[in-house]
C-alpha positions as CSV (number, residue, x, y, z in Angstrom):
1,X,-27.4,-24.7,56.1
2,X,-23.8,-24.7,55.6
3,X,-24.1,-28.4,54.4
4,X,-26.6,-27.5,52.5
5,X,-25.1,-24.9,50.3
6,X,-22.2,-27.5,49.8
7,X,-24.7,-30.3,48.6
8,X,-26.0,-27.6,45.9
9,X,-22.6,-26.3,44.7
10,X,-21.8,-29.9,43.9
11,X,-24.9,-29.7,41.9
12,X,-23.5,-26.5,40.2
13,X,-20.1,-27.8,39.4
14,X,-21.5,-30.8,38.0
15,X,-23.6,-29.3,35.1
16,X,-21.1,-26.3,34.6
17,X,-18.2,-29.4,34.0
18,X,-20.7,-32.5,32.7
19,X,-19.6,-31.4,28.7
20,X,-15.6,-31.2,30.3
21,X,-14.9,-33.6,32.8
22,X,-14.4,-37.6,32.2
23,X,-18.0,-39.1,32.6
24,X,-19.4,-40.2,36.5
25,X,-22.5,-41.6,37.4
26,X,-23.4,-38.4,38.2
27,X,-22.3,-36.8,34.9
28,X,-24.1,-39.4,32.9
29,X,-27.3,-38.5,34.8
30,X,-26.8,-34.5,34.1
31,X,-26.3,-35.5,30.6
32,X,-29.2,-37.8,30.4
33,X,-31.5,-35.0,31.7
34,X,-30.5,-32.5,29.8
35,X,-32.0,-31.3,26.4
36,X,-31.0,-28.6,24.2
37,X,-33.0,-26.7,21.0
38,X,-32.5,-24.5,18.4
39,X,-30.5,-23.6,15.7
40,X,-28.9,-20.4,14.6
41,X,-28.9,-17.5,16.7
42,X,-31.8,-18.7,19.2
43,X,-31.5,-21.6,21.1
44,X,-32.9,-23.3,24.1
45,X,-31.8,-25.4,27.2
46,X,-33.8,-27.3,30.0
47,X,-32.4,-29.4,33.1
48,X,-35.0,-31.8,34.4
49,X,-33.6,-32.5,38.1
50,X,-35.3,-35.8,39.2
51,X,-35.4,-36.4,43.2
52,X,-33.2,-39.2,42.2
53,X,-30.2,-36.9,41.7
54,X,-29.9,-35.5,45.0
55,X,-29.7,-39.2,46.7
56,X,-26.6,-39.8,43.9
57,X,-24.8,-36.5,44.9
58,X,-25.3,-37.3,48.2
59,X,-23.8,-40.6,48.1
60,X,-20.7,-39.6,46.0
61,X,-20.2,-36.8,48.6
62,X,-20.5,-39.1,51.5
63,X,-23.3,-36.7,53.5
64,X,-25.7,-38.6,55.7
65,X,-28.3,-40.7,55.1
66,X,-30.4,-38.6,57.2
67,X,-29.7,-35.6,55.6
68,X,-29.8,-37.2,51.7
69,X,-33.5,-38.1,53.2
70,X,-34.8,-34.8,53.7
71,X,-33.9,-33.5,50.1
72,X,-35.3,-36.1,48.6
73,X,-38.3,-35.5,50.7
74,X,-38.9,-32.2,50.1
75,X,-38.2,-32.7,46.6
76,X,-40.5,-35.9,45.6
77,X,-43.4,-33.4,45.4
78,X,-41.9,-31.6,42.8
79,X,-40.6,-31.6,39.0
80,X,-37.6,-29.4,38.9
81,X,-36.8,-27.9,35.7
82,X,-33.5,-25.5,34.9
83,X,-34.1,-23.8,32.1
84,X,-32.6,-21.0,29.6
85,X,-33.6,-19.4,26.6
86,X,-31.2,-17.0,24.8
87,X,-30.7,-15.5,21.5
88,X,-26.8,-14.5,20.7
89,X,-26.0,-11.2,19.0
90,X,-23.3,-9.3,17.7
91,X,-23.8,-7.1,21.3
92,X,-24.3,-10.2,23.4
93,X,-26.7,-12.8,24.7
94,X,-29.9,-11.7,25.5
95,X,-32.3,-14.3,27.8
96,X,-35.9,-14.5,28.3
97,X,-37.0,-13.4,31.2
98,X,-38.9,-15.8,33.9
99,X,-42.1,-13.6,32.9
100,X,-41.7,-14.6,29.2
101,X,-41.6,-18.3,29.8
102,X,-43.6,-18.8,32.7
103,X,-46.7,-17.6,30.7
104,X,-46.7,-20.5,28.4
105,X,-44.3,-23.3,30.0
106,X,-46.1,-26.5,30.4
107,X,-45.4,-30.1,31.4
108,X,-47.3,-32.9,29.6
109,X,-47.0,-35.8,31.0
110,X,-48.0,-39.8,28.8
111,X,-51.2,-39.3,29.4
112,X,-51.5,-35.9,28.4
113,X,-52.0,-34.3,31.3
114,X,-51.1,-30.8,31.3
115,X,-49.5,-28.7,34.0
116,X,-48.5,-25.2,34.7
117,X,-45.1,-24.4,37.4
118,X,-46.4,-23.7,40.5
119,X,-46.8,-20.3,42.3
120,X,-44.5,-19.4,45.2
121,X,-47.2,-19.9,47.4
122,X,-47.9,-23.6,46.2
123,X,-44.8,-24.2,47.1
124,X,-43.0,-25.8,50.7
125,X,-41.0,-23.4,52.4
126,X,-37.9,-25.8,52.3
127,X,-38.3,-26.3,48.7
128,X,-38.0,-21.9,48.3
129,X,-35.0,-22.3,50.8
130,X,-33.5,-24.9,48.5
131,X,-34.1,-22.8,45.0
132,X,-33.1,-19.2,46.9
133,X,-29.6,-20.6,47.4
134,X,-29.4,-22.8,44.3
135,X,-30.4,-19.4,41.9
136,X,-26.9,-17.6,42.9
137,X,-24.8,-20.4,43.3
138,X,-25.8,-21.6,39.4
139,X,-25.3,-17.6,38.3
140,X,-21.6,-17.4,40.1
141,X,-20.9,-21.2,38.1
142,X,-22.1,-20.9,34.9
143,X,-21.6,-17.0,34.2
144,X,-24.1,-15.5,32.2
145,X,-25.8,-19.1,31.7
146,X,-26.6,-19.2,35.4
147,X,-27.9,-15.4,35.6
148,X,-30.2,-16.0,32.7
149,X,-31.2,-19.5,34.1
150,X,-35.4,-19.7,35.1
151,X,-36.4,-22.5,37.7
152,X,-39.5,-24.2,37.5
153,X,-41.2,-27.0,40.1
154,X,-44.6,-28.6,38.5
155,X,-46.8,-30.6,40.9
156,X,-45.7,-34.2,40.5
157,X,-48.4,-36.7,40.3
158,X,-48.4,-39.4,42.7
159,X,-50.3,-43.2,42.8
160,X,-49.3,-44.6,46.2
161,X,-47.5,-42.2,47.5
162,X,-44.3,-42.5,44.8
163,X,-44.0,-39.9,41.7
164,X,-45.4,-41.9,38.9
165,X,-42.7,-40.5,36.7
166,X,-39.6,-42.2,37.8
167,X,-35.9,-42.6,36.0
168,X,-35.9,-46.5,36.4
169,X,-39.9,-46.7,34.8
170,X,-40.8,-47.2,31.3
171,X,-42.3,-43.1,30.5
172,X,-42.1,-39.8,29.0
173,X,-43.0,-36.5,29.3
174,X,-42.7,-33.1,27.1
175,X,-41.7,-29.6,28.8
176,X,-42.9,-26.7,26.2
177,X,-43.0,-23.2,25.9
178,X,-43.4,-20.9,23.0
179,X,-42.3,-22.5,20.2
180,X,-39.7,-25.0,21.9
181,X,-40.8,-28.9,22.6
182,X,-38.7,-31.0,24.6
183,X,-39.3,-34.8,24.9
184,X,-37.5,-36.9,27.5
185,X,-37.8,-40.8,27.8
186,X,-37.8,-43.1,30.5
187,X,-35.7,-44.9,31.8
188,X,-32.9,-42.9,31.9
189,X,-30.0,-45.5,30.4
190,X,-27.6,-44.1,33.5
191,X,-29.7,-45.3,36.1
192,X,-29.7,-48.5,34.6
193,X,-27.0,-51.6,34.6
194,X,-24.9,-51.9,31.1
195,X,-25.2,-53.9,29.0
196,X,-23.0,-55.9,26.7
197,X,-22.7,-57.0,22.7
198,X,-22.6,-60.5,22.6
199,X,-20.6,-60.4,19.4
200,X,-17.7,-58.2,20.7
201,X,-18.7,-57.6,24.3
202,X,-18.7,-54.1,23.7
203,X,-20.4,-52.1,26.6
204,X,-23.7,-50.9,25.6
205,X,-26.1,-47.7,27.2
206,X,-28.8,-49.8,29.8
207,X,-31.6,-48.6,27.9
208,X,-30.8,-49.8,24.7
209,X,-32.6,-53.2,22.9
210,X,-29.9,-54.1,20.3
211,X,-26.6,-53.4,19.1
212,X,-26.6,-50.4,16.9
213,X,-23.5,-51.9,14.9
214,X,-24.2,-55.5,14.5
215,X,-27.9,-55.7,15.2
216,X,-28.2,-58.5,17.4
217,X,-29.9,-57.9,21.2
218,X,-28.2,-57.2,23.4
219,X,-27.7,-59.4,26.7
220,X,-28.7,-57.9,30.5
């Protein structure tokens, strides 16, 4: 358990410093997941933490294979969503409360499949063990951020036993609620080997098809 609570404080450090720090693989990935809404006063933020993400913490923190094995198992079930939606005032920051979203959060998937967050009792026990000490550790990091931070998991579908939405697969997917729409789209360009100009040989994101200065494709 001890490990354990190490593992998800690296998790925790990484998103409060991901804007700060100079950029890791594990940054990039944060970055790459995250998506932000809203303009003015009222404004919206939402994490999608792919199973993917615990297998890259665990490498860059050296823990076991073993262990690294059993997150990502108890996670590939599961869509993991961080998400915060504030308005700022002259008296503060006031955030919706996990009853405000949770009636109308979705997840829509290519195919236009629609899914609501699961109940707690859908849900594994180690997966509540893993979200009941991730909740307080993200509230003592990120300040006010953290404590107004909603977690949802969402069923993920599955053809062969794998998650048919995966980082390193051509996809998309759209989490909603309210009035807020946020589209991510696969595959994620930090999972993915650079790739280079052939012009200049400038280093260019893995997901991308051409060069967005000279035009020309760019080579694998």
């Amino acid at each position: 358990m001890k490990f354990l609570l190490t593992f998800i404080l690296a998790f925790s450090l990484t998103v409060a410093n991901s804007q700060k720090l100079k950029m890791t693989s594990t940054n990039d990935l944060v970055m790459d997941c995250m998506k932000t809404n809203g303009e003015g006063a009222n404004k919206q933020m939402a994490i999608w933490v792919p199973y993917n993400f615990w297998e890259i913490v665990g490498e860059q923190m050296k823990a076991s294979p073993e262990f690294v094995e059993n997150i990502v198992t108890q996670m590939k079930d599961y869509m993991m969503f961080c998400v915060v939606d504030y308005t700022t005032s002259s008296s503060g920051i006031n955030f919706k409360t996990d009853a405000e979203i949770r009636t109308s959060i979705k997840l829509i998937d290519s195919s236009k499949n629609v899914l609501k967050p699961l109940e707690d009792k859908e849900i594994s026990e180690d997966a509540k063990r893993l979200l009941k000490n991730l909740q307080p550790i993200m509230a003592q990091m990120l300040g006010q951020f953290g404590e107004g931070m909603q977690i949802y998991l969402f069923k993920a579908k599955r053809i062969n036993g794998k998650p048919t939405i995966n980082v390193l697969t051509k996809n998309d997917f759209t989490l909603s609620w309210n009035t807020t729409s946020l589209n991510w789209k696969l595959p994620l360009a930090s999972m993915l080997p650079s790739k280079f100009c052939p012009v200049d040989n400038e280093k260019m994101k893995g997901n991308w098809q051409y060069c967005p200065i000279h035009g020309t494709k760019l080579d694998k």
